[in-house]
C-alpha positions in Angstrom: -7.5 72.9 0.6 -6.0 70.3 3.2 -2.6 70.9 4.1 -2.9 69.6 7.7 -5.2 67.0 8.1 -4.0 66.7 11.9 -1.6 67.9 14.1 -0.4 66.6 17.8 3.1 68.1 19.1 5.7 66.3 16.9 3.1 64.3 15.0 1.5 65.9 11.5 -0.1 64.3 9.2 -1.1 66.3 5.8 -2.9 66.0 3.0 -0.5 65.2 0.7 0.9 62.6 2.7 -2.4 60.7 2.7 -3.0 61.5 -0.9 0.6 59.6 -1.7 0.2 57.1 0.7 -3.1 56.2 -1.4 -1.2 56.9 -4.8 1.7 53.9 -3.5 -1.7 52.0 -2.7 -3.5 51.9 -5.6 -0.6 52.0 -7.8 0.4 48.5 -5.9 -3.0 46.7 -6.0 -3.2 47.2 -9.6 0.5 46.4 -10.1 -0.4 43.0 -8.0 -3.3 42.3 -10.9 -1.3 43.0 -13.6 1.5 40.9 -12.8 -1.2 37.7 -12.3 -2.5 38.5 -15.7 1.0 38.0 -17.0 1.4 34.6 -15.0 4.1 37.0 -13.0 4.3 36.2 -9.3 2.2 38.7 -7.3 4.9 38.7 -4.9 7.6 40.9 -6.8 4.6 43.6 -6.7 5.7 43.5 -2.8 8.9 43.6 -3.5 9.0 46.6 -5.8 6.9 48.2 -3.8 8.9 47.9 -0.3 12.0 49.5 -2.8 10.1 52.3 -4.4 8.4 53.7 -1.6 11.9 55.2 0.3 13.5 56.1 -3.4 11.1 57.3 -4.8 10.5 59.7 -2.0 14.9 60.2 -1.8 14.7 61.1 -5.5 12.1 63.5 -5.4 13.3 65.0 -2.5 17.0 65.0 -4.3 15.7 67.0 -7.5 13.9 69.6 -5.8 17.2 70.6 -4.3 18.8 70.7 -7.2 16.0 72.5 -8.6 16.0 74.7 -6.0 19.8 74.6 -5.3 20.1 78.8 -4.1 17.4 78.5 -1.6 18.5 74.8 -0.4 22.2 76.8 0.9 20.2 79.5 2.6 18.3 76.7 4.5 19.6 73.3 4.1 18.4 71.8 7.2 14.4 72.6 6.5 14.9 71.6 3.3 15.9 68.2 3.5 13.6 67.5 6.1 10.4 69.5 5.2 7.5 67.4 4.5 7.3 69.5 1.5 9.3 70.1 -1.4 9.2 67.1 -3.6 9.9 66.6 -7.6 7.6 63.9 -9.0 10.1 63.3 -11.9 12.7 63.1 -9.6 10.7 60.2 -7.8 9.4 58.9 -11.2 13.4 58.4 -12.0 15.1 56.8 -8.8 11.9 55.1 -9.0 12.3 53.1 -12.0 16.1 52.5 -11.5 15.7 50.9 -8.3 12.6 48.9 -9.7 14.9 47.7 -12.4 17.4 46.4 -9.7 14.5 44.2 -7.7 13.4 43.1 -10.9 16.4 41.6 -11.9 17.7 39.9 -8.8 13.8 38.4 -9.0 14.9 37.2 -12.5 11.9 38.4 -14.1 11.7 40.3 -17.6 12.5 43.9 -16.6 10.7 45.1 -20.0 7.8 42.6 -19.5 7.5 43.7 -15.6 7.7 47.4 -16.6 4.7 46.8 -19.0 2.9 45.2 -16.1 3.9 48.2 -14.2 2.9 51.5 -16.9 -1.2 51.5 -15.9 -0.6 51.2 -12.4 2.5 54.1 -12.7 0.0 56.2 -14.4 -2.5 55.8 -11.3 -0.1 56.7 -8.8 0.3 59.7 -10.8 -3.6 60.7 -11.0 -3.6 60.4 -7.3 -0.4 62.0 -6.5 -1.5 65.4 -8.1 -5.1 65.2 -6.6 -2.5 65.0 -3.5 -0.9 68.5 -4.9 -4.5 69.9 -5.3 -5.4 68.8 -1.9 -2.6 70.4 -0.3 -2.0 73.2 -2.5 1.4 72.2 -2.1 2.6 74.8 -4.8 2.3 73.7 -8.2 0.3 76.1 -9.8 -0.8 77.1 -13.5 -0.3 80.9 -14.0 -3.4 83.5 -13.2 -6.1 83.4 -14.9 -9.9 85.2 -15.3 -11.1 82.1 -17.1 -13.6 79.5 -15.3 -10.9 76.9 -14.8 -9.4 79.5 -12.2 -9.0 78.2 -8.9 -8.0 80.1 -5.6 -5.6 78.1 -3.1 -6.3 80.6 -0.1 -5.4 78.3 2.4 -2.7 75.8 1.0 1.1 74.7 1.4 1.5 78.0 -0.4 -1.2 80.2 -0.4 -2.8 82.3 -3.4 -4.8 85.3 -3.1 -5.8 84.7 -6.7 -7.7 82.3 -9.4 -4.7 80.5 -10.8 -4.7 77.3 -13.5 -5.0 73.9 -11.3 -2.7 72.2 -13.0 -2.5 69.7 -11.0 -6.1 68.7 -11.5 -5.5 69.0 -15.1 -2.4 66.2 -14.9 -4.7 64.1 -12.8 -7.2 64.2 -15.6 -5.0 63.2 -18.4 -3.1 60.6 -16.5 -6.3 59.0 -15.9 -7.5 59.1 -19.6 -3.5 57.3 -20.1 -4.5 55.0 -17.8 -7.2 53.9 -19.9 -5.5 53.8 -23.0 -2.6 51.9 -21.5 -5.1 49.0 -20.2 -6.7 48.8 -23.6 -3.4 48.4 -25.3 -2.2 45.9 -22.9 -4.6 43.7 -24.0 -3.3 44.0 -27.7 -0.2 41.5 -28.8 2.9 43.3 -29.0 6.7 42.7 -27.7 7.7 43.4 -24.2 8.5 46.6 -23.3 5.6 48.6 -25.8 3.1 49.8 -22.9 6.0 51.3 -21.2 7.8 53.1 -23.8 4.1 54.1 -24.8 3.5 55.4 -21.5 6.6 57.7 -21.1 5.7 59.1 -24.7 2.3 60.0 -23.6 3.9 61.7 -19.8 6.6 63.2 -21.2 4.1 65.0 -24.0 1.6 66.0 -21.4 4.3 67.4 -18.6 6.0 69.4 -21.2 3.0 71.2 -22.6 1.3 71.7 -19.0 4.4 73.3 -18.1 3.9 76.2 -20.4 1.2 77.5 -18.0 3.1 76.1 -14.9 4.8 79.0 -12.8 8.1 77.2 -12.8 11.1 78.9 -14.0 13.2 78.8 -17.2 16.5 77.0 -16.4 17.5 76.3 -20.6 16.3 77.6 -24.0 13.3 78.8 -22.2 12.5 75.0 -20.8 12.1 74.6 -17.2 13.9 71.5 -15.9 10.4 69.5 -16.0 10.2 69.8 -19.8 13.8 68.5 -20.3 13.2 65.4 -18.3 10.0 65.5 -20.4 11.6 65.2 -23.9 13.8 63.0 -22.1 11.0 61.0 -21.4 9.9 60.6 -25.2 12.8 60.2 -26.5 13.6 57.0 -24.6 10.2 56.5 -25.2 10.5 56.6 -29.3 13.7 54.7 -28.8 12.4 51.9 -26.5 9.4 51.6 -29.3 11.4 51.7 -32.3 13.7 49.0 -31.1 11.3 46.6 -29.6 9.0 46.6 -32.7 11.9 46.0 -34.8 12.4 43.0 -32.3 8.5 42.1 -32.9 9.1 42.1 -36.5 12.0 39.9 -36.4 10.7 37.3 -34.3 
């Protein structure tokens, strides 16, 4: 593990940090492709970019505080500014809301933009948890005897024992969606049926990963990940229903 890749007085640079930095990268040159393919200006993929970077990070930041609301009023001041401490779905859902907002004032198609936009989402995702594995930032499966079992010894927060690396485990399906996504793409269907696809497919992977996840119950024996997960289908399920209803129509 890599939580501190350097360190120089006030300066620190971590693992994670490069890991995301990548994820924002690779999520934008692939963005940049896929709006060309669509006869989309590359230049909105600059746009949304500049605007998720900063929210994405606020939101992330903003639900692991709520998340973690008891421990944020024992400390709030390391809290808020820790390096550490971020909730991807928080990210995922400032994220899209202030994408929305650029894509608009462009005057592009939001639903066509966020099709454009599911493959490279999913790859910023990949990355992102390699990021959590790198740094061992936290986000653990539960113990385990079994060959998957990996021992964090020397991460963000350290194990002394083989745990699940779930993280590694979300890479590898996002990956595989990734995939999928780019080969349905391809396919004719109405705007807007990549993206509801992909928050079907996230939304079914986070909530089952999070049943050997160490994060706490919060409701009916859910943690807060696997509410924004069936969140996540639902609208999903919705968005499909209703733009292949549209597709049928047309």
């Amino acid at each position: 593990m890599y939580p501190i890749i350097f360190n120089y007085k006030i300066i620190t640079i971590g693992g994670y940090g490069i890991m995301l930095g990548i994820a924002f990268y690779t999520a934008f040159l692939l963005l940049e492709r896929e709006l060309k393919l669509r006869n989309i200006d590359g230049e909105l993929a600059y746009k949304i970019l500049l605007t998720i970077i900063p929210t994405a990070i606020i939101g992330a930041k903003l639900f692991h505080i709520f998340e973690n609301f008891s421990a944020f009023l024992n400390n709030p001041f390391d809290m808020i500014f820790s390096g550490s401490g971020l909730t991807v779905y928080g990210g995922y859902i400032v994220a899209i809301l202030s994408a929305a907002i650029v894509i608009r004032l462009s005057k592009a198609n939001i639903l066509e933009v966020f099709d454009a936009a599911a493959p490279p989402m999913a790859l910023g995702y990949a990355v992102g948890r390699l990021g959590c594995h790198v740094s061992g930032d936290g986000c653990y499966g539960i113990v385990t005897d079994s060959f998957m079992g990996c021992v964090y010894a020397n991460g963000i927060v350290p194990t002394s024992y083989p745990v699940i690396p779930t993280p590694l485990i979300e890479s590898f399906l996002s990956f595989i969606f990734i995939f999928i996504l780019l080969q349905v793409r391809k396919r004719e269907f109405s705007a807007g049926f990549v993206f509801f696809l992909y928050l079907i497919l996230n939304g079914c992977a986070r909530f089952a990963i999070e049943f050997i996840r160490i994060n706490d119950a919060v409701v009916l024996g859910m943690t807060q990940a696997q509410m924004i997960a069936i969140l996540f289908v639902l609208a999903g399920a919705v968005g499909l229903f209703f733009v292949n209803r549209r597709f049928r129509t047309a």
